[in-house]
C-alpha positions in Angstrom: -5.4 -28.0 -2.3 -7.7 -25.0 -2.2 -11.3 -25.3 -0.9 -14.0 -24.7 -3.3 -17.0 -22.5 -2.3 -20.0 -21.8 -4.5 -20.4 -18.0 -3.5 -17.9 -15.7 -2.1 -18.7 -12.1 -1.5 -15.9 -9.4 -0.8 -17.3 -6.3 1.4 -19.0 -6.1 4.4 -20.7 -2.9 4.5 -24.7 -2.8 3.9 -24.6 -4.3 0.7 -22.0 -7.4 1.3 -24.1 -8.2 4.6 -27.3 -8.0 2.9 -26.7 -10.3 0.6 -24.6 -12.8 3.2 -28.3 -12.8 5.3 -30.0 -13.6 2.0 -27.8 -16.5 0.8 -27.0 -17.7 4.7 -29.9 -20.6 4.5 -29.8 -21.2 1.0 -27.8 -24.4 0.8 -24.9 -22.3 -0.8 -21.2 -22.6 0.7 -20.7 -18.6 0.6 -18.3 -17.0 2.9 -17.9 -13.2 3.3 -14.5 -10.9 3.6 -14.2 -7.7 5.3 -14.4 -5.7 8.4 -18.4 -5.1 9.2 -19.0 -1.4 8.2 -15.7 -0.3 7.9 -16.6 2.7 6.0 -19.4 4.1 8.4 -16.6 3.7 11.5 -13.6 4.7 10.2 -14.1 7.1 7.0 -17.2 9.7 8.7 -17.0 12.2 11.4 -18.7 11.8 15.0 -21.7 13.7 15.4 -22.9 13.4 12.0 -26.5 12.1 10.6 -28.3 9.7 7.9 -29.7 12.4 5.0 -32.0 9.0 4.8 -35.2 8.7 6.5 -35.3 6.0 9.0 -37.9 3.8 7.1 -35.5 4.2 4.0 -32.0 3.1 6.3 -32.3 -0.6 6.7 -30.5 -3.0 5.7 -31.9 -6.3 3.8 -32.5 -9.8 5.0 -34.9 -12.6 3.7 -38.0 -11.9 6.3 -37.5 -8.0 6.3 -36.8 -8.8 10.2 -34.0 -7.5 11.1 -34.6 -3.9 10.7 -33.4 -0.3 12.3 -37.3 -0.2 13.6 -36.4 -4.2 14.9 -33.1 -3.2 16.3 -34.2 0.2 17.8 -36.8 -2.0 19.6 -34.2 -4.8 20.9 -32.2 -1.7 22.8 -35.8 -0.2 24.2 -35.3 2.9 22.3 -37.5 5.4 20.5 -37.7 4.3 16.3 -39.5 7.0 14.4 -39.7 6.5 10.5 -39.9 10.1 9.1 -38.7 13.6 9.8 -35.9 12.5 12.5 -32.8 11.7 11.1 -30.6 8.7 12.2 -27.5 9.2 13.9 -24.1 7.9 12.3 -23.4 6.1 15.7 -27.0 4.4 16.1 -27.1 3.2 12.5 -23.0 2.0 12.8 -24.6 -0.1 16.0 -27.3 -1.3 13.8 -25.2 -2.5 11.5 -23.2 -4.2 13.6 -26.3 -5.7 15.6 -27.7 -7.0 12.1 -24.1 -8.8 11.4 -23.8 -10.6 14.6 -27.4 -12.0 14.1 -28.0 -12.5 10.5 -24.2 -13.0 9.3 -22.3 -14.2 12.1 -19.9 -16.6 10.5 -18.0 -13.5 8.4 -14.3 -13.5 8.1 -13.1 -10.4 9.3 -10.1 -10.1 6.7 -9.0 -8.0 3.7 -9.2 -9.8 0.3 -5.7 -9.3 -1.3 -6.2 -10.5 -4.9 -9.1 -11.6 -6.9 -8.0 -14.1 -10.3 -9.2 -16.3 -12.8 -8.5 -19.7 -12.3 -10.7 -21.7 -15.7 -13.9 -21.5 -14.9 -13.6 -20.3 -11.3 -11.6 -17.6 -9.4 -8.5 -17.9 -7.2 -9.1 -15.3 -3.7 -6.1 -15.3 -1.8 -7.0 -12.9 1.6 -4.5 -10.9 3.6 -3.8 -13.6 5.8 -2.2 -16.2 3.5 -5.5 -18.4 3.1 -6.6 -18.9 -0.8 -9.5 -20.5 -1.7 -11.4 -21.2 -5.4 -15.1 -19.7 -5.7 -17.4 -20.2 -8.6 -18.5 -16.7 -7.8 -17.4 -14.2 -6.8 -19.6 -10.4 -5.3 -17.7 -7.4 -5.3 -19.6 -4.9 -2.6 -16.6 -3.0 -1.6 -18.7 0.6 -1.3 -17.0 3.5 -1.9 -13.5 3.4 -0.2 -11.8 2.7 -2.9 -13.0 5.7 -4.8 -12.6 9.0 -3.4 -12.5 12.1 -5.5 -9.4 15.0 -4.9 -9.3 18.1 -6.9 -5.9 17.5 -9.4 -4.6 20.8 -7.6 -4.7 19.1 -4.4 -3.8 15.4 -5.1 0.2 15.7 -4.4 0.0 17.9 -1.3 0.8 16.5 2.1 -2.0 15.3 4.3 -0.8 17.5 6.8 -2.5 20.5 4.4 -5.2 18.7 2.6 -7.3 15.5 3.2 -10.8 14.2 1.6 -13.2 14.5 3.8 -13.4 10.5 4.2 -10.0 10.8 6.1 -11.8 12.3 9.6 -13.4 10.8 12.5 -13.0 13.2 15.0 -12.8 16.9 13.6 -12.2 18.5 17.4 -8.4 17.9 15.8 -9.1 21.5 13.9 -10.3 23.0 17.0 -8.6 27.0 16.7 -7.1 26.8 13.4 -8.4 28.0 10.0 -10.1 25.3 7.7 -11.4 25.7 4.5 -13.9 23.1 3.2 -14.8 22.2 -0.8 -17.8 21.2 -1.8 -21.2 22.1 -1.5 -22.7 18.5 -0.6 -23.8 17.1 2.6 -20.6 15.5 2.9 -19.0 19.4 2.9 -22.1 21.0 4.5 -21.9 18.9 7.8 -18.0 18.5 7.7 -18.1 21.9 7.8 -20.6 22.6 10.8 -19.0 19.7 13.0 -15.5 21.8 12.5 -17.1 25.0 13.6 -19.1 23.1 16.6 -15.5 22.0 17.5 -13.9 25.0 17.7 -12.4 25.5 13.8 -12.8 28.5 12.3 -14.2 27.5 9.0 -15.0 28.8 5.5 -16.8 27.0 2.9 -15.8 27.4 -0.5 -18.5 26.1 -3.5 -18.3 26.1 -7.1 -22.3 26.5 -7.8 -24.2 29.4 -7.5 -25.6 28.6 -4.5 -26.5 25.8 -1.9 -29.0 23.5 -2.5 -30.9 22.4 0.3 -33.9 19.6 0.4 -36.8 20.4 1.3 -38.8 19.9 5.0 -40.1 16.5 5.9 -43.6 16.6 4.2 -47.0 16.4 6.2 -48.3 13.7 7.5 -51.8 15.1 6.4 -51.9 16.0 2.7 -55.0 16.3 0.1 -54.6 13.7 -2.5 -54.2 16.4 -5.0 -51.1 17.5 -3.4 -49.7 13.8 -2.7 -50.3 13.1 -6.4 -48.1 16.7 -7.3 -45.4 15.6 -5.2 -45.4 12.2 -3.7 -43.1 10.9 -1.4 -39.9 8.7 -2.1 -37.9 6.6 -0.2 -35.0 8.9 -1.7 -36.5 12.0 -0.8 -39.9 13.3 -3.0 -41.6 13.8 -6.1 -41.8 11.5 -9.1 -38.4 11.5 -10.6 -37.2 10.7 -7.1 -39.5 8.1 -6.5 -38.6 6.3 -10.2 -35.1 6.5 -8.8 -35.5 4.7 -5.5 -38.3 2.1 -6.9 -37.8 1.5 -10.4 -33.8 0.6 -11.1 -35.1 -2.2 -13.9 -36.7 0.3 -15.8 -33.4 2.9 -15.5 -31.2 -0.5 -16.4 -33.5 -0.6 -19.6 -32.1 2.8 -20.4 -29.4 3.4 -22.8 -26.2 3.2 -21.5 -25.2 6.7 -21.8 -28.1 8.2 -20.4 -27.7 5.9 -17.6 -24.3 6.8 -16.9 -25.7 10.8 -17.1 -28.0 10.0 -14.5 -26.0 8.4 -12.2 -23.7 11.6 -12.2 -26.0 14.1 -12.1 -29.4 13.0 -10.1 -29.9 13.6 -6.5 -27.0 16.0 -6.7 -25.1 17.7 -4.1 -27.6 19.0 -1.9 -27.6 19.8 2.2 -30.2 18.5 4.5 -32.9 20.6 5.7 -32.0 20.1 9.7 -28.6 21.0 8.5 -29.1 24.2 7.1 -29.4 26.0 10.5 -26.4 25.3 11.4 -24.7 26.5 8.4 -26.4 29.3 7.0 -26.2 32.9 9.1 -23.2 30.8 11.2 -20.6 29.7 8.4 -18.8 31.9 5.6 -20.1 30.1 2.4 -18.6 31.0 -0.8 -20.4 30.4 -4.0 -19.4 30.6 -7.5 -16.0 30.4 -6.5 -13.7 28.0 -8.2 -10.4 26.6 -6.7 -7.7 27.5 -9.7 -4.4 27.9 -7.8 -2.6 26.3 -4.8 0.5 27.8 -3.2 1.7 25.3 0.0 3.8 26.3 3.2 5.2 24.9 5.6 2.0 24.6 7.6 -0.5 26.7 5.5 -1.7 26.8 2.0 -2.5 30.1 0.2 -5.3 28.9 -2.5 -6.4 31.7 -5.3 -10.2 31.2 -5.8 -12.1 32.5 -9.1 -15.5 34.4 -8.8 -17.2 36.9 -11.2 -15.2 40.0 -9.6 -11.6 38.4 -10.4 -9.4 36.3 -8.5 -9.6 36.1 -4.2 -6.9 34.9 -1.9 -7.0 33.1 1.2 -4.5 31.7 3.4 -5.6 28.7 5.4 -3.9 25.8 7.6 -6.1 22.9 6.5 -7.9 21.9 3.5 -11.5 19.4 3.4 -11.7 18.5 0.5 -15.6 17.1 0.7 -15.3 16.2 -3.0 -17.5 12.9 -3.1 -16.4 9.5 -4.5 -16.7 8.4 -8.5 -16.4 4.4 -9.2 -13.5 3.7 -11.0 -12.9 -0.1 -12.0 -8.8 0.4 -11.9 -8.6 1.7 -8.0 -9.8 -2.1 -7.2 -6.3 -3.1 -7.3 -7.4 -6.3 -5.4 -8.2 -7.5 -9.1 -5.9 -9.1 -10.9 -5.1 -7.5 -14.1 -5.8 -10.0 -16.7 -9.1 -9.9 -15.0 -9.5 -6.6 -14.4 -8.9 -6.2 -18.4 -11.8 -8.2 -19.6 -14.3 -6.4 -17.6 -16.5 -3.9 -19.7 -16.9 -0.6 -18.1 -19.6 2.0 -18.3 -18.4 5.9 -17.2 -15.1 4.0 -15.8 -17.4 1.9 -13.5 -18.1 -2.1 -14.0 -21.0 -2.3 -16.6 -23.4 -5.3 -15.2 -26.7 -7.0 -16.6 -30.0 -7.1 -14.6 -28.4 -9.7 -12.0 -25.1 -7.8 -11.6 -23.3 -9.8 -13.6 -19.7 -8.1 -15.3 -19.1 -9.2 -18.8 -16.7 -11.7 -17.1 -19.0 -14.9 -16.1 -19.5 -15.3 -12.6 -18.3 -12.0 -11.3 -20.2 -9.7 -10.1 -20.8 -6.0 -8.6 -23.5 -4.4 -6.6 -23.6 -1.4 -4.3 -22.6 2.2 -5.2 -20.2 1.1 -8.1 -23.0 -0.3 -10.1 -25.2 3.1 -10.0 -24.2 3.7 -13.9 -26.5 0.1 -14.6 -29.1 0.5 -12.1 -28.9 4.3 -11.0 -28.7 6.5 -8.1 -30.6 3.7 -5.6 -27.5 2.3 -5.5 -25.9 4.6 -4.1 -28.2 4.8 -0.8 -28.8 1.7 1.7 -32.1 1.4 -0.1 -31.1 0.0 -2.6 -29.7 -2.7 -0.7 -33.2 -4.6 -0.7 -33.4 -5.1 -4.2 -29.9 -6.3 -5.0 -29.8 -8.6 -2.7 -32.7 -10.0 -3.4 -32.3 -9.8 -6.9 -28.5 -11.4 -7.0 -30.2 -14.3 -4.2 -32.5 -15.1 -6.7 -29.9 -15.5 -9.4 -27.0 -17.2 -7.3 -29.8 -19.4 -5.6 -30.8 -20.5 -9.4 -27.8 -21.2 -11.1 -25.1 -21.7 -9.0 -24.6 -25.7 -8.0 -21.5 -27.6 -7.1 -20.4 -28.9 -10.3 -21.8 -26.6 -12.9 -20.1 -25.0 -15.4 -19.8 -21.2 -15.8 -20.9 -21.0 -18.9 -24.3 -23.7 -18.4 -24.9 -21.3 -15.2 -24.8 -18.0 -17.4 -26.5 -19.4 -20.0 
């Protein structure tokens, strides 16, 4: 017979191990699946950088201990909180660091299928092992979820990839590359290639680039922090309602909600990023991708701009075309399960403790931005779901008690 556990949490990327440290002394039999910040080691290049500040790039745990400043500290190494971003390797490290000492009983394996089973769900994991949880915590990130053009989606990886394909771009090194998007993803994909030898274009629907602004003063007049203060998430007050307030954007109707989480804190580069980009990398704005012809070992792609159609022949495409939550690429979801959970904007709808429409399951992380906005996307937002969903799980969940007297 299976084993019955009360909590069992599928991801282990900031979210999933945030809300493993929470739950770890609660009394709770939780176990967490996954490999410990897959996505941070294998789906981003070398070299590249947190567009977070430092202070706003820890992860979560019930004393606020274990934190970048904490761990930056245990290795006897400089921790400053604003104005120097975090390297991807340092904050992979960190993340590790933070698993081994506030969730070190995780089960590094891949959750094959999620079901209903009555009142609980049936999670059978790659390695043959099924157990029954009376909840269940989907905080799988965004792997499952990344965005190619239509134009692009049947070609061979040999010509096209998504940007979340590459960990080492020195591959490109003297050949021509041409990189989508006009994000931070695309900007810095784009500027590693070059540094490694690529000769690279960037080709950009919008206008133009939009770059964030300098790291703000240390020293500002109150008049001036009161025009624009600063946000975890960047500045100004719409940011900082973004990154503090996600109850009040869950209050929101649901299609405004859904706008915002698909159109705030757009793409936009970094400000130490831009000197390596602009006066050193072809950038092409208003240009549209409406045409792709593939070789052998090049593409020819016909671009659209104001002037009329432009041609370029290239042997690699990056397509840096972000990641949008879509409840059917979870395929680790059994379909009768998968079909009784309400969506918003294609993602998993969930009430103000993460809850899906199907009692007992739950979502948090990037998928959930469409409920509780673009915080969710970040590793900020980390602190309040897990202390949010501990709060819940802590309260209702006991062995014995029925879904429905625990929703209820």
């Amino acid at each position: 017979m299976a084993r019955t556990i009360d909590v069992a949490i599928v991801g282990a990327g900031p979210y999933g191990l945030s809300l493993a440290a929470h739950l770890r002394d609660t009394g709770l039999t939780v176990r967490i699946f996954g490999r410990p910040m897959a996505l941070w080691r294998s789906a981003m290049p070398a070299g590249m950088q947190l567009k977070s500040q430092p202070y706003a790039s820890n992860l979560s745990d019930p004393a606020g201990a274990a934190t970048l400043k904490a761990y930056c500290a245990h290795r006897g190494e400089e921790y400053v909180p604003y104005g120097k971003p975090v390297r991807l390797a340092d904050f992979t490290a960190y993340g590790g660091w933070f698993q081994r000492t506030q969730v070190p009983d995780l089960t590094e394996t891949l959750v094959r299928r999620i079901a209903s089973v009555g009142e609980q769900f049936e999670v059978t994991l790659d390695d043959g092992e099924t157990l029954l949880a009376r909840r269940v915590v989907v905080a799988v990130g965004v792997e499952h979820f990344d965005r190619m053009p239509p134009l692009l989606a049947e070609l061979p990886g040999t010509l096209v990839t998504h940007s979340s394909a590459h960990t080492d771009l020195s591959r490109f090194a003297g050949t021509d590359l041409t990189v989508l998007g006009g994000g931070q993803s695309a900007l810095e994909t784009a500027a590693l290639a070059a540094e490694a030898g690529a000769r690279v274009r960037v080709v950009v629907r919008a206008p133009k680039i939009a770059w964030n602004g300098d790291p703000l003063r240390a020293r500002r007049s109150l008049r001036v922090r009161l025009r624009e203060p600063e946000a975890p998430l960047g500045s100004g007050w719409t940011t900082l309602l973004y990154s503090t307030q996600p109850d009040l954007l869950h209050r929101l109707p649901a299609r405004r909600r859904a706008r915002i989480a698909r159109t705030a804190l757009g793409p936009a580069g970094a400000y130490w990023l831009r000197p390596r980009v602009e006066g050193r990398l072809p950038v092409l704005t208003d240009h549209e991708l409406i045409a792709v012809e593939p070789g052998a070992d090049s593409l020819r792609l016909t671009l659209r701009d104001g002037a009329g159609p432009v041609r370029i022949t290239t042997d690699h495409v990056i397509a840096a075309t972000g990641y949008r939550p879509d409840l059917s690429r979870l395929t680790f979801l059994d379909e009768q399960l998968a079909g009784g959970i309400a969506t918003l904007d294609g993602a998993p709808a969930v009430d103000r403790v993460f809850q899906s429409s199907v009692p007992g399951l739950y979502f948090t992380g990037p998928v959930v931005a469409s409920s509780f906005g673009p915080v969710m996307r970040f590793v900020h937002g980390c602190d309040f779901a897990a202390h949010r969903l501990a709060q819940h799980l802590t309260g209702t969940v006991t062995t014995g008690r029925s879904l429905a007297r625990a929703a209820g």
